[in-house]
C-alpha positions as CSV (number, residue, x, y, z in Angstrom):
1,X,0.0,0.0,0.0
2,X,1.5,3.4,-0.9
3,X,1.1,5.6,2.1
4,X,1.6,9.3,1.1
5,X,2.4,11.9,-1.2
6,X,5.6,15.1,-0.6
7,X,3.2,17.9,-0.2
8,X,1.6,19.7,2.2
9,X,3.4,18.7,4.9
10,X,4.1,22.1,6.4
11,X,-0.2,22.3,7.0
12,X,-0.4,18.7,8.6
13,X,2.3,19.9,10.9
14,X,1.1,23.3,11.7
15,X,-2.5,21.0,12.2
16,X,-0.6,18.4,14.3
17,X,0.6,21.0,16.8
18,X,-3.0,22.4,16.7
19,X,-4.8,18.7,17.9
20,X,-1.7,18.1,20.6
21,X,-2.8,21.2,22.2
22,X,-6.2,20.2,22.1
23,X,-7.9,18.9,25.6
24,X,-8.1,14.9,25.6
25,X,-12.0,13.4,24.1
26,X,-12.2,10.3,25.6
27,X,-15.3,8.5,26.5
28,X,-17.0,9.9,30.1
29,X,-15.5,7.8,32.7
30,X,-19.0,6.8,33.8
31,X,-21.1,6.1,31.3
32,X,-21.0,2.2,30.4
33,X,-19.4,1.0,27.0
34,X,-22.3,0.3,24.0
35,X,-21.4,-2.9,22.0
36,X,-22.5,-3.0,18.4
37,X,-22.3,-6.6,18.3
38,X,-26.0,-6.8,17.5
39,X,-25.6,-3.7,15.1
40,X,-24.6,-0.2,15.2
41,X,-27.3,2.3,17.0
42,X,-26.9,5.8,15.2
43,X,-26.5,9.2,16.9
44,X,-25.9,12.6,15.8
45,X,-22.6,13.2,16.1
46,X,-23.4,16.5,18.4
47,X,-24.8,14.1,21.1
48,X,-21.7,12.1,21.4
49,X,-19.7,15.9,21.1
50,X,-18.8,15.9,17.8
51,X,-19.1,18.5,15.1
52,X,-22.0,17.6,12.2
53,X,-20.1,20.5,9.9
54,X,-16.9,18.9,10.6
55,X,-18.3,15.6,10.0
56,X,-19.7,17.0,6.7
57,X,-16.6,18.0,5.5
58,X,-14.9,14.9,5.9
59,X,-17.7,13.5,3.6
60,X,-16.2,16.2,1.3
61,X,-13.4,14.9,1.5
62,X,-13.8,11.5,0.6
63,X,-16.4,12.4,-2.3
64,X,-12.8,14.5,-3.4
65,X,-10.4,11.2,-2.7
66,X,-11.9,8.2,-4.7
67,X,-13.8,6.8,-1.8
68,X,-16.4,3.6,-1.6
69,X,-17.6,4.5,2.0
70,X,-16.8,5.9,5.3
71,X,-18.2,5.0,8.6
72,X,-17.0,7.5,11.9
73,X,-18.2,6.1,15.5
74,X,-18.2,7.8,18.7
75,X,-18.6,6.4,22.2
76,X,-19.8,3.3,20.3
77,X,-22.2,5.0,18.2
78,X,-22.5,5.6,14.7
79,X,-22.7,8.8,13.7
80,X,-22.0,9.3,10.0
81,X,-22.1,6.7,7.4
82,X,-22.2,7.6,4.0
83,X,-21.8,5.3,0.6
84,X,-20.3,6.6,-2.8
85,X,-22.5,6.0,-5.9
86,X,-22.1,3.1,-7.7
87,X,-20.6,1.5,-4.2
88,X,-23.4,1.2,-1.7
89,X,-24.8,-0.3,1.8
90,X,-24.7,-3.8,2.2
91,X,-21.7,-4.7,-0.1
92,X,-18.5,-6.7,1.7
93,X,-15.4,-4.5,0.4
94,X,-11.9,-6.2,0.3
95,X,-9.8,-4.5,2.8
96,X,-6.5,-5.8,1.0
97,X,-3.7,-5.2,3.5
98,X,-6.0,-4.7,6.2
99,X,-6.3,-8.5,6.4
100,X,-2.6,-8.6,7.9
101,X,-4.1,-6.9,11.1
102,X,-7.4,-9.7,11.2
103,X,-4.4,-12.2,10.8
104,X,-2.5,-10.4,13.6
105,X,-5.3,-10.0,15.8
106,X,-6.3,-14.0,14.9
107,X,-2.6,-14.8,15.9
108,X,-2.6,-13.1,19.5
109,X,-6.3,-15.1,20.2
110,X,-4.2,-17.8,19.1
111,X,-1.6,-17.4,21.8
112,X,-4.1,-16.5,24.5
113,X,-5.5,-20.0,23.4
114,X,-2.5,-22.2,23.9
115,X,-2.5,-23.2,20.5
116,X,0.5,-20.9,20.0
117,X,3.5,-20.6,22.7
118,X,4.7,-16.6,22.2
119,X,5.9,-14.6,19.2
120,X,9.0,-15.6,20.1
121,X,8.3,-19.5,18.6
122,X,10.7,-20.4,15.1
123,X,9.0,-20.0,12.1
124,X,11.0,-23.2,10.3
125,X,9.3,-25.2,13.8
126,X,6.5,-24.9,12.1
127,X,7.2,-26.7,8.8
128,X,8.8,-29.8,9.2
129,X,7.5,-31.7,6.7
130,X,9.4,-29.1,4.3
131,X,12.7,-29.3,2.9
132,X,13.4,-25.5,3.1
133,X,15.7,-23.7,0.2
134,X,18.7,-21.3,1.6
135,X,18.0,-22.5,5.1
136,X,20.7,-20.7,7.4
137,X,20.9,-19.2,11.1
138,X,19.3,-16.3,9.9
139,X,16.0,-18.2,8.8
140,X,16.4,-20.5,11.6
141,X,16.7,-17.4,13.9
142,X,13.0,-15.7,12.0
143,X,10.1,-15.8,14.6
144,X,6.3,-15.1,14.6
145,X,7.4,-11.9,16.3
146,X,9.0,-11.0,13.1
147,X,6.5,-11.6,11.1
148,X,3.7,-10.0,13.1
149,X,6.4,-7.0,12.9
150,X,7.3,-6.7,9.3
151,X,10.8,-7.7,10.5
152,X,11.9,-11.2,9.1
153,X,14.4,-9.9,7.4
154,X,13.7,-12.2,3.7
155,X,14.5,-10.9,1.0
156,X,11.7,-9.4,-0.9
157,X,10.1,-6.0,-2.7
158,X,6.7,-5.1,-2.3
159,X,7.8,-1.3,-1.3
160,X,5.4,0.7,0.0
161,X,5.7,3.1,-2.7
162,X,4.7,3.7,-6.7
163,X,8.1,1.2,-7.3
164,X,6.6,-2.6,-9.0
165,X,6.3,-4.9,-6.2
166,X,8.0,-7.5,-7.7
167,X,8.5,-10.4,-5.0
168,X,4.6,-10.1,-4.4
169,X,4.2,-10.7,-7.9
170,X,6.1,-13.8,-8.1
171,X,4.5,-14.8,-5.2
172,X,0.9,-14.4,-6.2
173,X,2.2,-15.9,-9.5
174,X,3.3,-19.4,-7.5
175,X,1.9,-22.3,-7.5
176,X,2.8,-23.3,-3.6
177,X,2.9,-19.8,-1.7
178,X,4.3,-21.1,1.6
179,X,7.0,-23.0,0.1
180,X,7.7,-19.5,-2.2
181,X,7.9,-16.9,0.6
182,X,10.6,-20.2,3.0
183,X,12.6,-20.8,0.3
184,X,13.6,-17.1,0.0
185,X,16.9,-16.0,0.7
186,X,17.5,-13.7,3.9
187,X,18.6,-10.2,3.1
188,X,19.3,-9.5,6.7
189,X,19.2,-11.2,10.1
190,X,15.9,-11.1,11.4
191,X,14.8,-7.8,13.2
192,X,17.3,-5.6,11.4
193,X,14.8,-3.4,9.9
194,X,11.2,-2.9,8.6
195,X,10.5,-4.4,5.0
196,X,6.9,-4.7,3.9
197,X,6.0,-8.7,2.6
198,X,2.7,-9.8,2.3
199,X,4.5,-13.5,2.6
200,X,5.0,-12.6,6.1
201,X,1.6,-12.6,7.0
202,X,0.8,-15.8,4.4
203,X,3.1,-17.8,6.7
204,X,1.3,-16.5,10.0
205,X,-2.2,-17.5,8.2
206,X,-0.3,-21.2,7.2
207,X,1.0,-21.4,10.4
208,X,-2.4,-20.6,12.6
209,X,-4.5,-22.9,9.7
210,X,-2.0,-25.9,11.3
211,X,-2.7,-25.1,14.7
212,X,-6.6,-24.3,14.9
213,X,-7.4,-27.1,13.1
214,X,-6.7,-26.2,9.2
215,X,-8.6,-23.7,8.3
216,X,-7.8,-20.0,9.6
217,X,-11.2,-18.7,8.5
218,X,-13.1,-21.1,10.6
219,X,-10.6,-19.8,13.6
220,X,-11.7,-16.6,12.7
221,X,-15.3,-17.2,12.9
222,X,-15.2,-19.2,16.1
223,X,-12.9,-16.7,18.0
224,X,-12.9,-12.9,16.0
225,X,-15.9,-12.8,13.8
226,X,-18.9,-14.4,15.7
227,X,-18.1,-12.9,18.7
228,X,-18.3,-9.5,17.6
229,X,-21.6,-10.1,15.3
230,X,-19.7,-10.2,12.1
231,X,-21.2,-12.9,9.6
232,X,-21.2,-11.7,6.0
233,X,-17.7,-12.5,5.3
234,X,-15.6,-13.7,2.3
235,X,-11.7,-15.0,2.6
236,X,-9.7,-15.6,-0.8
237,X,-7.6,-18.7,-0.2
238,X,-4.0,-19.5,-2.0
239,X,-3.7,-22.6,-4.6
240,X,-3.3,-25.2,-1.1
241,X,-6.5,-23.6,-0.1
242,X,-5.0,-21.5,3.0
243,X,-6.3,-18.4,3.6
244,X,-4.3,-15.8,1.9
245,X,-2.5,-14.1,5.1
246,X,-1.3,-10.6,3.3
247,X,-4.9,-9.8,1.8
248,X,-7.9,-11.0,0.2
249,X,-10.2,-10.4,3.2
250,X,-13.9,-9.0,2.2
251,X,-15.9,-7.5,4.8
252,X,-18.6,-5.0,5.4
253,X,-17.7,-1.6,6.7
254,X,-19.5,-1.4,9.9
255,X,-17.9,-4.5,10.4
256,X,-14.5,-3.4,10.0
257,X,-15.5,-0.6,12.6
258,X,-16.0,-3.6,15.5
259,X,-12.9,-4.9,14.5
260,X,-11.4,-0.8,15.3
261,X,-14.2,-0.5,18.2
262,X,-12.6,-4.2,19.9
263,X,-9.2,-2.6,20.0
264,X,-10.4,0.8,20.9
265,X,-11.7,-1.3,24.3
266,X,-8.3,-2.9,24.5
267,X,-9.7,-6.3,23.7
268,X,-12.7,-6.6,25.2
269,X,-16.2,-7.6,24.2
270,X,-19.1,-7.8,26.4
271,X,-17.1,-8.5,29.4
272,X,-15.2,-11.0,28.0
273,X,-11.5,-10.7,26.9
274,X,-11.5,-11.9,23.6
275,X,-7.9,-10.6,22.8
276,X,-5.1,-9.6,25.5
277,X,-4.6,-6.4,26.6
278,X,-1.2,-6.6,26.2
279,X,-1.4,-8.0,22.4
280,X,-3.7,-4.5,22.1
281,X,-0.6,-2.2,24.2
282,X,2.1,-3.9,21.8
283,X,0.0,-2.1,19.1
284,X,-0.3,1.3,21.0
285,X,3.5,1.3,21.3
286,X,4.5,0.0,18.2
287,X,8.6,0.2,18.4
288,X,9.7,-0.5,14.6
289,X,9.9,2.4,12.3
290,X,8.4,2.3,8.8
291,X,11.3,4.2,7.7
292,X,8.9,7.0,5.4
293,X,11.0,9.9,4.4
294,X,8.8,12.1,4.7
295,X,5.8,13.4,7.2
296,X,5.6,12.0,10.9
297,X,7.1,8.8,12.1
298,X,5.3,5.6,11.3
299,X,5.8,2.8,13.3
300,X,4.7,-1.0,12.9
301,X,3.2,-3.8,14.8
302,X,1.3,-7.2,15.3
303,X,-0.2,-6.0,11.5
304,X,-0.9,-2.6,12.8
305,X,0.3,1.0,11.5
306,X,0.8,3.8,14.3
307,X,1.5,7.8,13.8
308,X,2.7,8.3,17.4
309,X,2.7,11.9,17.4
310,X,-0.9,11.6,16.6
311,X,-2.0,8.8,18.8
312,X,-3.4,7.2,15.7
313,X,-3.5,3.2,14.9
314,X,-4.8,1.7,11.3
315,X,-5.3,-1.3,9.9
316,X,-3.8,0.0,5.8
317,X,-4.9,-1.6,3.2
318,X,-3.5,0.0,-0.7
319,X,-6.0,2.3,-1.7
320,X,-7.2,3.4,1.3
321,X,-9.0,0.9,3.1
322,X,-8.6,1.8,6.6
323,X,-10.1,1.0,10.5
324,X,-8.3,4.4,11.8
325,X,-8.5,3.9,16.2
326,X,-8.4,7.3,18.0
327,X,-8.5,6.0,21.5
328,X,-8.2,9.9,22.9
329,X,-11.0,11.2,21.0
330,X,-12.8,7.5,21.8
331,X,-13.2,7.6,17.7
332,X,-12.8,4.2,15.3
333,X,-14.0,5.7,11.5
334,X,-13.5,3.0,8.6
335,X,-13.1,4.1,5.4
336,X,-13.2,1.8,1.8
337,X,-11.7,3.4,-1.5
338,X,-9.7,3.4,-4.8
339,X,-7.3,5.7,-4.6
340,X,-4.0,6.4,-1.8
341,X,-4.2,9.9,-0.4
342,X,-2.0,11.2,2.4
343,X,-3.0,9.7,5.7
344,X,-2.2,12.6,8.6
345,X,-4.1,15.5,7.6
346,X,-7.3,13.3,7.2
347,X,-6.3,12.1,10.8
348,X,-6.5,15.6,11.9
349,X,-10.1,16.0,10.3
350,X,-11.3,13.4,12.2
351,X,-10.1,14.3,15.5
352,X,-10.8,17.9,14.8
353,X,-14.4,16.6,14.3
354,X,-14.5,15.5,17.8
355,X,-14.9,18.9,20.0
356,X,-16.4,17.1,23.3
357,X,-16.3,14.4,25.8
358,X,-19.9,15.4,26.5
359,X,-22.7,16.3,24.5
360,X,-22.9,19.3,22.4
361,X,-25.7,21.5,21.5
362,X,-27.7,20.5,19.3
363,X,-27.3,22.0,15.4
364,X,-30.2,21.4,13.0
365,X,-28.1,23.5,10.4
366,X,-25.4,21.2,10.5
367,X,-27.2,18.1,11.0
368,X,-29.0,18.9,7.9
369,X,-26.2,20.3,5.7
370,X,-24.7,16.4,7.0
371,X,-27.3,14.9,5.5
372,X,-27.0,16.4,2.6
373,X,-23.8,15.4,1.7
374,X,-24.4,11.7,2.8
375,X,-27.5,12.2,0.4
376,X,-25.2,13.6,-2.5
377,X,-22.7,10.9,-1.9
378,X,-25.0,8.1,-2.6
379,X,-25.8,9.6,-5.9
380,X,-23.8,9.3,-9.2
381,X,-22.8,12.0,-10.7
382,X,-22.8,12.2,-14.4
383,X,-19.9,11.9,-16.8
384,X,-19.8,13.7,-20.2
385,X,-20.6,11.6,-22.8
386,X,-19.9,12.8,-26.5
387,X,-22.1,11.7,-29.3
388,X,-21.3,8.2,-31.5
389,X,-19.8,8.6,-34.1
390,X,-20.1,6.6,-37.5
391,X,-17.8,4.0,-36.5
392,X,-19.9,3.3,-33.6
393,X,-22.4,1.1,-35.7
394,X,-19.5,-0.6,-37.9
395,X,-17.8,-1.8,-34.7
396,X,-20.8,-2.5,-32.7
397,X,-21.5,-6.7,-32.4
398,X,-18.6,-7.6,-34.3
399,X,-16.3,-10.0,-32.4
400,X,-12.7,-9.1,-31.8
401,X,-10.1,-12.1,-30.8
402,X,-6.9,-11.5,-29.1
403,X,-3.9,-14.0,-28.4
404,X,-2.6,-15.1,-25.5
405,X,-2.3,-11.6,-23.1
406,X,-1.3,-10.6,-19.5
407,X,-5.3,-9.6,-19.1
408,X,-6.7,-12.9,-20.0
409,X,-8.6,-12.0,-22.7
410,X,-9.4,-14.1,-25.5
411,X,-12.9,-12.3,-27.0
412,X,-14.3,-9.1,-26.6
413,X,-17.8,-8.2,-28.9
414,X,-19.5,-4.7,-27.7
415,X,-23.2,-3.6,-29.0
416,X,-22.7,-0.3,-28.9
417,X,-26.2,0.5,-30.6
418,X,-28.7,-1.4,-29.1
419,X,-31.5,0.2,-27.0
420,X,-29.6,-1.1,-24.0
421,X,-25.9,-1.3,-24.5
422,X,-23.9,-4.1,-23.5
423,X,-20.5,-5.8,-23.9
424,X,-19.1,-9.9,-23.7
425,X,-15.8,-10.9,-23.0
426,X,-14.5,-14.4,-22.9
427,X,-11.3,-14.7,-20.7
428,X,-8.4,-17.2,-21.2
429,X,-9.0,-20.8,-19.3
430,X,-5.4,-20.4,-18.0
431,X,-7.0,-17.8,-15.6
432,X,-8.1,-19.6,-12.4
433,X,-10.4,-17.1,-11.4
434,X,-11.9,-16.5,-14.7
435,X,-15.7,-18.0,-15.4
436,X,-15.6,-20.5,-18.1
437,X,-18.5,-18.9,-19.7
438,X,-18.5,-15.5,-21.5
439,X,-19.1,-12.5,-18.9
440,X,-21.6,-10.1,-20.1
441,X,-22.8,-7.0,-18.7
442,X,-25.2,-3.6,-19.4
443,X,-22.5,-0.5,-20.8
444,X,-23.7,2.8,-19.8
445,X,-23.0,5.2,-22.8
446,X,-25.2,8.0,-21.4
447,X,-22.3,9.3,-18.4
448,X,-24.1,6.8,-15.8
449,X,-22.4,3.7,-14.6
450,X,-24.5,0.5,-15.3
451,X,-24.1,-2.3,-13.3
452,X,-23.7,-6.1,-13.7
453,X,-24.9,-8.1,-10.6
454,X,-24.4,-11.4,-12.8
455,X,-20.9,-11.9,-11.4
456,X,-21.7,-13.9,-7.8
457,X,-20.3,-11.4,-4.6
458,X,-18.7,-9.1,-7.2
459,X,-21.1,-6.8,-8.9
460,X,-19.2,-4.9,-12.1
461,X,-19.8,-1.1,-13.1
462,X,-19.3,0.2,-16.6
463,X,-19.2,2.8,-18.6
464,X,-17.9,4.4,-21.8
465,X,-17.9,7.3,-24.0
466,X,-15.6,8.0,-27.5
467,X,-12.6,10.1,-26.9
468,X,-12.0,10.3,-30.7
469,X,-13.5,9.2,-33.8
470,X,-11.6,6.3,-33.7
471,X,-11.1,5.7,-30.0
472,X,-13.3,4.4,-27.9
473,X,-12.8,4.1,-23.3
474,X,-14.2,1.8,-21.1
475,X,-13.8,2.4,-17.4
476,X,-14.7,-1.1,-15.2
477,X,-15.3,-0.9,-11.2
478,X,-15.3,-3.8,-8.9
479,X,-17.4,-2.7,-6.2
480,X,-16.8,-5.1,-4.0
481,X,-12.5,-5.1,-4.9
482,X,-12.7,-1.4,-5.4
483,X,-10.4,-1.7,-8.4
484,X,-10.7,0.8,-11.9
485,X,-9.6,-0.2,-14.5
486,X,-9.7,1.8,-17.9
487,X,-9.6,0.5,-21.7
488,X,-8.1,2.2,-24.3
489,X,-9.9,0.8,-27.4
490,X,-8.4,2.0,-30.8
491,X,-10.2,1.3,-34.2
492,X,-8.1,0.8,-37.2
493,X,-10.0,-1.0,-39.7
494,X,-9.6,-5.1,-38.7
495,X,-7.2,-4.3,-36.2
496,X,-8.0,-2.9,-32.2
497,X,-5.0,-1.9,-29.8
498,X,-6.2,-1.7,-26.5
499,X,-4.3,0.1,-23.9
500,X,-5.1,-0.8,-20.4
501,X,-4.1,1.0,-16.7
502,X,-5.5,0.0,-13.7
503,X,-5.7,1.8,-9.8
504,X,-2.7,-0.5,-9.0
505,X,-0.5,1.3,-11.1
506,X,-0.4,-1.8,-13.7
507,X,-0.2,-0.7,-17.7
508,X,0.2,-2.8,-20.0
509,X,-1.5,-2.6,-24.5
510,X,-2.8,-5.5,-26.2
511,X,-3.8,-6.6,-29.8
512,X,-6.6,-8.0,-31.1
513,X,-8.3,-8.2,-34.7
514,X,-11.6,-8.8,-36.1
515,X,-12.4,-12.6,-36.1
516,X,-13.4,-13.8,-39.9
């Protein structure tokens, strides 16, 4: 996940010093704690002392920065919750790197069971059935504590940066994803600096699928998810059918928020303490450094991002999917998006937001202006379209075939004419994840977004206009993935060059020509 940009950051510290001078929020000592478990009750945010203007513009601000939602709870109560057209309520979201802190939280439960000794166990214990490439004292010395800490110390590049991730590609490219991320060579002993691997956190989710009985979702379930009310849940799994550790977690906003609210109450839910305390402090005093050039300090553990100076702790996923814990300001907010943005001044917002440990008067003004927003959120806004041109009816229905390609597409045929336009693609069989059977969806060609809900827990979104005479752009949203993607499609007589860039920062131009 890239984590910020190089500008601005004279304003986020002048705002910094602004919230440290700021009287502490946290929750009145005397009031009992409200558990959502059963669902989020609602208040206006002046009841729970927070600002509805302030709230507002935070919706502002995520209708400016690409995002799918964003939840913001106070003293256990939801007090803004708005959804960005096409995205909407009731959709799980994949939280990408945000699963590493499930799978860190899922790994201290483990610990607390028995089932796992300390972070300080060997990683190589754990897999003797293995005969492990480039095994030396340095892997031998690698412990869970390293890998909860982003510290193992194998070699690998998944930066978090705009730089091509390269290890993670190989790695997602594997066919045995354990035995990928144990044979790599060490780059340094473990614990001599942070270096961001999504392998890490695949061996963790290996390691707690051997102990709990072989599957870490069902762990999950029994020990995380049930407990806090959290059942609409989907878990991608690697090619041995492991949970992938480093991402590939879906879930529903508001439940990402209980996941925030459990560590927010330092690991309790309903008088029970479902995750240790100290597992919860090791977060709030995270000791490695992220080692960001720029901006505040990040620091790193157990799957956990901290800004210390800001008393801040996220679960990151790339592109902004976020469960942001202001224990101060007793504030979790949760946000879902496709696009990085930087991460302290937004903190600021939110704890700006927060004005009060008690109530505050109550302002219709606001509250309505709030609601507005939310309301203006949840509706798409329209794209220019320019008319068809000619070509638009000599292209339309005819099939266009493409050889093997990094996107996996064989056939593409678009009716670009029809009373309702639509488009089928036929991917290669090589993909995995790719139906066998031709996907085909409504196009919106009038500036609106149409969506497929064909595709089972992954509805599609697409639209597309003519740039040229001879150009024509498709832009694709997952909903549920949160991933854009944009075609380049260029007409020259039997032959169609599609260029193709994705919210990932992947590019790449294929060739296809019209089938006879």
């Amino acid at each position: 996940m890239r984590v910020h940009g190089k500008t601005g950051f004279l304003a986020s510290l002048m705002a910094g010093l602004l919230f440290a001078a700021l009287p502490l929020r946290a929750a009145p000592a005397d009031e009992p704690a409200v558990w959502p478990t059963a669902g989020w009750l609602a208040s206006t945010p002046e009841t729970q002392g927070m600002d509805s203007a302030a709230v507002a513009r935070l919706v502002d601000f995520g209708a400016e920065n690409a995002m799918d939602s964003l939840l913001v709870t106070r003293h256990g109560r939801l007090v803004a919750e708005a959804y960005y057209a096409p995205y909407r309520a009731n959709l799980k979201h994949a939280v990408n790197s945000t699963t590493k802190a499930v799978v860190g939280t899922l790994t201290g439960m483990a610990i607390q069971d028995g089932l796992l000794a300390s972070r300080d166990q060997s990683v190589i214990d754990f897999f003797p059935e293995r005969s492990i490439a480039n095994l030396d004292a340095s892997k031998k010395a690698m412990t869970l504590g390293h890998l909860l800490d982003m510290t193992s110390g194998i070699d690998w590049k998944e930066k978090l940066d705009d730089s091509v991730p390269e290890t993670a590609l190989q790695f997602g490219r594997s066919r045995d994803w354990q035995g990928f991320v144990l044979d790599r060579p060490m780059a340094q002993p473990p614990g001599g600096g942070f270096n961001y691997n999504s392998g890490n956190t695949h061996l963790l989710s290996a390691i707690l699928a051997k102990k709990t009985g072989g599957s870490t979702l069902a762990y999950a379930q029994r020990r995380l998810f049930q407990p806090l009310g959290i059942g609409d849940v989907r878990w991608r799994k690697d090619p041995q059918g492991i949970e992938t550790g480093g991402f590939g977690l879906y879930l529903h906003p508001r439940d990402m928020a209980k996941i925030g609210y459990l560590y927010l109450r330092k690991g309790q839910w309903e008088g029970r303490q479902l995750l240790p305390a100290a597992w919860v402090d090791q977060v709030f005093n995270a000791s490695v450094n992220m080692e960001f050039r720029d901006g505040p300090v990040f620091r790193y553990a157990n799957g956990w991002w901290t800004i210390p100076e800001k008393r801040a702790y996220i679960a990151a996923g790339m592109n902004r999917q976020l469960i942001i814990v202001l224990p101060e300001s007793d504030v979790v907010a949760v946000v879902t998006g496709r696009r990085n943005y930087r991460l302290p001044p937004f903190i600021d917002m939110i704890a700006a937001a927060a004005r009060s440990a008690g109530p505050l008067p109550e302002d219709g003004a606001a509250q309505a202006l709030l609601a507005d927003r939310i309301r203006a959120a949840s509706v798409e806004r329209q794209s220019s379209a320019a008319p068809a041109p000619e070509l638009a009816a000599a292209v339309s229905r005819k099939v266009w075939q493409f050889d093997r390609n990094v996107l996996g597409v064989r056939r593409l045929m678009l009716d670009l004419t029809a009373a309702n336009p639509n488009y089928e693609i036929l991917f290669d069989n090589a993909r995995a994840d790719a139906p066998a059977e031709p996907v085909t969806g409504p196009l919106g060609l009038d500036g609106y977004y149409r969506i497929n809900e064909k595709v089972a827990d992954a509805p599609v979104a697409v639209r597309g206009d003519w740039v040229e005479p001879q150009v024509f752009r498709i832009f694709s949203r997952s909903l549920s993935d949160g991933d854009v993607s944009m075609y380049l499609l260029r007409f020259d007589g039997a032959k169609l060059n599609v260029a193709f860039e994705n919210n990932r920062g992947f590019k790449t131009q294929v060739q296809g020509r019209a089938a006879d």
